[in-house]
N, C-alpha and C positions, 0 to 999 in steps of 0.2 A: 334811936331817933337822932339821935349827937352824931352818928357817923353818915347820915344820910343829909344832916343839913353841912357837915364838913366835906363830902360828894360836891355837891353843889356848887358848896364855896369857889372847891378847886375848877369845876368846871366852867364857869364863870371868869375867874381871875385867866385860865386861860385861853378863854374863848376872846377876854378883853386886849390879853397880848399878840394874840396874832390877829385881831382887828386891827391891833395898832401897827402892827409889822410887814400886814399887806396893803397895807393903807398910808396914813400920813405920813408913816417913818420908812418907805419904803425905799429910800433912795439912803437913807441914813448907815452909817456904818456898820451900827451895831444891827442891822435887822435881821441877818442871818442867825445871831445868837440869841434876838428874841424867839424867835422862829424854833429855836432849839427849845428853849426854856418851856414856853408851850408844849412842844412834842412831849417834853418828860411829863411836863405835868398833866397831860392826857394820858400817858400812859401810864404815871402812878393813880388815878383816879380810878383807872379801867383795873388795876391792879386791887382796890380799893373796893372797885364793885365785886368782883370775882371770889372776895375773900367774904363778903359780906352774905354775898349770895349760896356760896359753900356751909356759912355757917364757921367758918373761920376767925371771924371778929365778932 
C-alpha cells in the first residue's frame, strides 16, 4: 500500500512541476530544467510501476 500511495506522490509532484514550467514559469530561465526534473520523475515513477506490477517490490 506504502508504494502505491509513494506512486502517487511522485506523480503528482510532477505533474505540479511541469504545470508550473509550461505555465507561469515559462519564460523563466530555469524552465527547461524543471521540465527535465519532471521527465525523470515520470520516468522513475513508470519505473516504479513496472517493478510493482512484476512483483519486484
Amino acid at each position: 500500500m506504502g508504494l502505491w500511495v509513494f506512486f502517487v506522490v511522485i506523480l503528482l509532484s510532477a505533474t505540479g512541476i511541469l504545470a508550473l514550467a509550461l505555465g507561469p514559469l515559462k519564460s523563466a530561465p530555469s524552465a527547461q530544467m524543471l521540465r527535465m526534473i519532471a521527465g525523470v520523475q515520470y520516468a522513475l515513477a513508470a519505473l516504479l510501476l513496472g517493478a510493482r506490477l512484476t512483483g519486484n517490490a
